[in-house]
N, C-alpha and C positions, 0 to 999 in steps of 0.2 A: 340269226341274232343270238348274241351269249348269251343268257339270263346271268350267268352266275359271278358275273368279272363286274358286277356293277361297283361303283366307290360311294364312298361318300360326300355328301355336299362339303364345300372349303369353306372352313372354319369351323365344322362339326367335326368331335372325335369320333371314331368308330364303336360302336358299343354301347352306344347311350341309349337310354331309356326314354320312351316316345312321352312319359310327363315332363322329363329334360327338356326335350328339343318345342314340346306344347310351352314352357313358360320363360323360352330365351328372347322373344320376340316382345311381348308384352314387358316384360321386364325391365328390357334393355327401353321401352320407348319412355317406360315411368322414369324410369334413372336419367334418361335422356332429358326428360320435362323440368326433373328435379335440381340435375346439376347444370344444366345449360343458363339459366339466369345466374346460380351464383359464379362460376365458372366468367361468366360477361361481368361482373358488378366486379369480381376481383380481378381478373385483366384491366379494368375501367380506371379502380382506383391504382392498380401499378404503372398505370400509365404517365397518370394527375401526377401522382408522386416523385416518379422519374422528372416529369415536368418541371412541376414547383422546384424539385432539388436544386436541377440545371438551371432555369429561371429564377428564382426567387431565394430559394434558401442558401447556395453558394456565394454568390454577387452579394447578399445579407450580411453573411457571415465573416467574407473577407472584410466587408464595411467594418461590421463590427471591430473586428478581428484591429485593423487601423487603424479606429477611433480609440479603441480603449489606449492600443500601442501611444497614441499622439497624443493623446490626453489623462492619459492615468497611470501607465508604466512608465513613459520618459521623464514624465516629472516626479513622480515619488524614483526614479533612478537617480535622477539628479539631485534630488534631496535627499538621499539619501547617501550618496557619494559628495558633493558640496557641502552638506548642512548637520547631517546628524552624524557622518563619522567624525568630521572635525568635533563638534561640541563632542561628542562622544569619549574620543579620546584627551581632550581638555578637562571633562569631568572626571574621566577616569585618574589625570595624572595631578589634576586638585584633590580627588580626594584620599591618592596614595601619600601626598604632600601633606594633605592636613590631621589623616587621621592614623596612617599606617608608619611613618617615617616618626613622628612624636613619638609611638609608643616603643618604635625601634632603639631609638635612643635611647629612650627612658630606661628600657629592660637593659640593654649591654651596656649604658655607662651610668648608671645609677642601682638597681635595683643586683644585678649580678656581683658587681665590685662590694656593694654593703654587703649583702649576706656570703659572700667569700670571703670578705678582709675583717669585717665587723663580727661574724655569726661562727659561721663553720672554722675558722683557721686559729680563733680564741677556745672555741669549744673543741676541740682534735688533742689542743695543747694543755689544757686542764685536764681531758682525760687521759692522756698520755704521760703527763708529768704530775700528774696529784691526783687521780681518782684512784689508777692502778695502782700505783704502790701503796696507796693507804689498804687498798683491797685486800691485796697481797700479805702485808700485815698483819690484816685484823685476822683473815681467814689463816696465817699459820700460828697465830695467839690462840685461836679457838680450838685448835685442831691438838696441839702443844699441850698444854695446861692442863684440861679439864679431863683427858684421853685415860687414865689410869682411874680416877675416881670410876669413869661412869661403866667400864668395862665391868668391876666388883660389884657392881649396885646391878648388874645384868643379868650378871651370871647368880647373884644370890636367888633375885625375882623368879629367873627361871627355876631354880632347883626346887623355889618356895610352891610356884604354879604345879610344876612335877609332881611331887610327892601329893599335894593335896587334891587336885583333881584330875588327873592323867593317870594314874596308874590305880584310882579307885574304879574309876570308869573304863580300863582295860579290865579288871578283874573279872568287873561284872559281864561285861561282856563274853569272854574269854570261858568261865566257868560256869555261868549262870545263863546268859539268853542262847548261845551257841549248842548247848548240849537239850534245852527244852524245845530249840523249833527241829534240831534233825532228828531226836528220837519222839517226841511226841508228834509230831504234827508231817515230818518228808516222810520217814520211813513208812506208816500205815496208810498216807495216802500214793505211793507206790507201788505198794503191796496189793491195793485195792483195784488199781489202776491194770496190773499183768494178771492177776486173779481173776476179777470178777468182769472188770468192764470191758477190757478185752475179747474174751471169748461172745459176751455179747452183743457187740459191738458187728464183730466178725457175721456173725450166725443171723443178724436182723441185713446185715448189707448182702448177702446170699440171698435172704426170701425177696426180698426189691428186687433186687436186678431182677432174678424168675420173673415175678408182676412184671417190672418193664419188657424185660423179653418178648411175653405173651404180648403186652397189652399193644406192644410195636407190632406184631406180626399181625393181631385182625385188625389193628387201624391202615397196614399194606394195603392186606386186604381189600378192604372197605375202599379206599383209593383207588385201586385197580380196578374195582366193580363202576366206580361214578365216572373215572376216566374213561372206561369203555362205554360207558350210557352216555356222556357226555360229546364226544368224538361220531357216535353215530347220531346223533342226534346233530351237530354241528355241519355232517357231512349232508346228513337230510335237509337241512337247511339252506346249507348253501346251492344244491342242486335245486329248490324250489325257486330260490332269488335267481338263478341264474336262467328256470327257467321263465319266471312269471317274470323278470323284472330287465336282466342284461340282454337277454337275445331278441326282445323287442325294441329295448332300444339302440340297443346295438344296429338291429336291421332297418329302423326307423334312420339312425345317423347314419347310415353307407347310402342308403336309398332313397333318404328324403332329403335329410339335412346339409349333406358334404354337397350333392347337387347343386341347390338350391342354394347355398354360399356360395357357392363358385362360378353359377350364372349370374349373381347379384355380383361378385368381385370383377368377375367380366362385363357384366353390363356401366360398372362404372367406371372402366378404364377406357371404355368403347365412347363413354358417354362424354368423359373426360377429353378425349382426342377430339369428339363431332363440336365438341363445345369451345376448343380450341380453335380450329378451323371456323366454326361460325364467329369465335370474337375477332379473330384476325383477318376476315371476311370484313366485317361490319368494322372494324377500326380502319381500315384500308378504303372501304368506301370514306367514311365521315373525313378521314384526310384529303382523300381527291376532291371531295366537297368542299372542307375548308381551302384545298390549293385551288379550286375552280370560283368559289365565292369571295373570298379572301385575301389572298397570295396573290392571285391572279391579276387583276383588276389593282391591287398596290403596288403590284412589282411595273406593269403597264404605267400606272400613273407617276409613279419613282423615275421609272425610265424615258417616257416621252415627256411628262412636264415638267415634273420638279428636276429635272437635271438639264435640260435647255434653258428655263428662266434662272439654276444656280449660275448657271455659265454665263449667262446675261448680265445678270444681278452683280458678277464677279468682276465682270469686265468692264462691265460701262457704270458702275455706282462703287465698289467696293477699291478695285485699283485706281481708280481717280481721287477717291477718296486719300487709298494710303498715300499716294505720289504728292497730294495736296498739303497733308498732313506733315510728310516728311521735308517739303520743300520748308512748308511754314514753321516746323523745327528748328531746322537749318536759318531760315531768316533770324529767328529766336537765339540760336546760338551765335549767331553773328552780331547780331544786337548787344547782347550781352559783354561779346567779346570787348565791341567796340566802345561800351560806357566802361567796363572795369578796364581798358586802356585809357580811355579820358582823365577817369579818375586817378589812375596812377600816373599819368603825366602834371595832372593839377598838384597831386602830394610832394611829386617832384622838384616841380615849379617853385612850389612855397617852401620847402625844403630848401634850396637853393639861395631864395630870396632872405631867408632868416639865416645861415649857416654860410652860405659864401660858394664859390662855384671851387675852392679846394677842397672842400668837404662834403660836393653837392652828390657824391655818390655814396649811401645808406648801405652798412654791411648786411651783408649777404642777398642784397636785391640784384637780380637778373642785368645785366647790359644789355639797351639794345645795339642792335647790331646795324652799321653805319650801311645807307643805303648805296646801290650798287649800278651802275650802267649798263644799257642794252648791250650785249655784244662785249664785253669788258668784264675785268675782274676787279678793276680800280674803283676804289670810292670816289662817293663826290662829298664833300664836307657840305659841299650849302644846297645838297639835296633831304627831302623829308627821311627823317629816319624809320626806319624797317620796323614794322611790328616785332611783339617776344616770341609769337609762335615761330620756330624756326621753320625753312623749307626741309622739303625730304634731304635725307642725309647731312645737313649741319647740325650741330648743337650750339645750347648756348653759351657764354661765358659768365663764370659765376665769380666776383671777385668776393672773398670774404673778407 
């Protein structure tokens, strides 16, 4: 015997871990206990469902669906095509009549014509033939006239303005505030400025920088020392998390946890099919039962009694009945026929007897038609005359 070609059980992977293969068994029977009732309870109600739909809610629905059609869309159709577009358009075209066409009027042969003929064509012509040319006028009288006085009176003002305050006020300027801000006050503080403040200026921005210089280079320093303390210390750190914290659970998830989801996703797919299989097990019985207690025993009673006594009932109560029915129709319409010809031979009659036998025929009443002999196409004058019902293929004669 080989020892070493042994396999593995089917449905086990190769490799697994003997707490694996301890809690596929148990698991899958929990899973099995857990999903099998609802698994049946939701098979159960998609069944009801499917049911009522086909049964109950379809055949509901079209009812509905017919009722509303024959009682609430054909008639608000019809009223609404019959009753509210008529008035509709009747109110629309009173009330273009009563309130839009008035005021149409009003505006183009009343209201347009006045202020065109009356307003604007009076007012165009006054401005055109007497407002302008007075304009005109007045504006080259003012312009004309008065043009030489007021030029002398301009030019004196200005020369008087000149002389008195413009050229006092240049002087001053000019000799007196020009020459005391640039020699007293630009030139010494210039001089102060390349002289003194400069070079010191120069000589304090020299000793700074140095300070910054330094004071940059041992705060590098100082940086480079805390980043290296800092760095190993972070490195230590994470080597302790990695070891006291990821490689446990790290090894905990490969080995305990992936397992153990994957038995539980198998057991409930496993559990899923067995639950399957048992409701369509147990839906298959409860049918053969309903068709064995049920179906069975009505389709038997359908078939052997209620369909020899329909045929019975059909033949010897229901066709004697129509036959009976129809004959006693017929006697009915024969009756009828027979008093509305009575009757229209008696109007006849008295017709006749009041009016005279040259006017005893009434326009547009039917002639009857003069009765006929066995065996012959000849009338007989002192035979009973013909009914109005004609026979097949005559008609009757209509005199108007």
């Amino acid at each position: 015997m080989d020892y070493g070609k042994h396999r593995a059980p089917q449905g086990y992977e190769p490799g697994e871990s003997i707490p694996t293969t301890l809690i596929r068994v148990p698991v899958r029977i929990v899973v099995v206990v857990l999903v099998l009732p609802v698994r049946m309870v939701g098979d159960a109600l998609t069944a009801l469902w499917r049911a009522a739909d086909r049964v109950l809610l379809r055949p509901l629905g079209r009812a509905l669906a017919w009722l509303l059609d024959t009682l609430v869309l054909t008639p608000l159709t019809w009223l609404y095509s019959w009753v509210l577009t008529p008035l509709g358009k009747a109110a629309s075209w009173l009330a273009v009549a009563l309130l839009l066409w008035p005021w149409i009027g009003l505006w183009r042969y009343v209201l347009v014509p006045v202020a065109r003929y009356g307003i604007a064509a009076p007012a165009a012509w006054l401005y055109r033939a007497v407002l302008t040319p007075l304009g005109h006028g007045l504006r080259w009288i003012g312009t004309a006239l008065p043009a030489p006085a007021a030029r002398g009176l301009g030019t004196g003002l200005a020369r008087l303005l000149a002389t008195l305050l413009v050229l006092p006020v240049a002087a001053l300027w000019r000799y007196v505030v020009v020459p005391v801000v640039r020699y007293g006050l630009i030139l010494p503080v210039v001089w102060l400025y390349g002289t003194v403040l400069t070079p010191i200026g120069l000589g304090t921005a020299w000793v700074l920088d140095r300070l910054w210089q330094g004071t940059a280079w041992v705060l590098g320093q100082l940086r480079r020392g805390i980043a290296a303390i800092g760095r190993g210390l972070a490195i230590a750190l994470a080597r302790l998390v990695m070891t006291l914290l990821v490689a446990p659970v790290s090894w905990a998830y490969r080995h305990v946890l992936a397992p153990v989801g994957r038995e539980i996703a198998a057991a409930f797919e496993v559990a899923r099919r067995i639950a399957g299989y048992v409701s369509r097990a147990v839906g298959r019985a409860l049918a053969r039962l309903v068709m064995a207690l049920l179906v069975a025993p009505v389709s038997w009673a359908y078939r052997t009694l209620f369909t020899p006594v329909g045929h019975v009932l059909r033949d010897s109560v229901w066709a004697p009945a129509r036959r009976a029915a129809a004959e006693a129709g017929r006697a009915a319409r024969a009756a009828l026929a027979s008093a509305r010809e009575t009757v229209r031979r008696a109007r006849r009659d008295a017709w006749r007897a009041l009016a005279g036998s040259a006017g005893g025929t009434r326009s547009g009443e039917p002639l009857g038609m003069p009765a006929r002999t066995l065996g012959s196409t000849t009338t007989v004058p002192s035979a009973a005359q013909a009914p109005e019902t004609p026979l097949p293929g005559e008609k009757l004669v209509w005199r108007g």
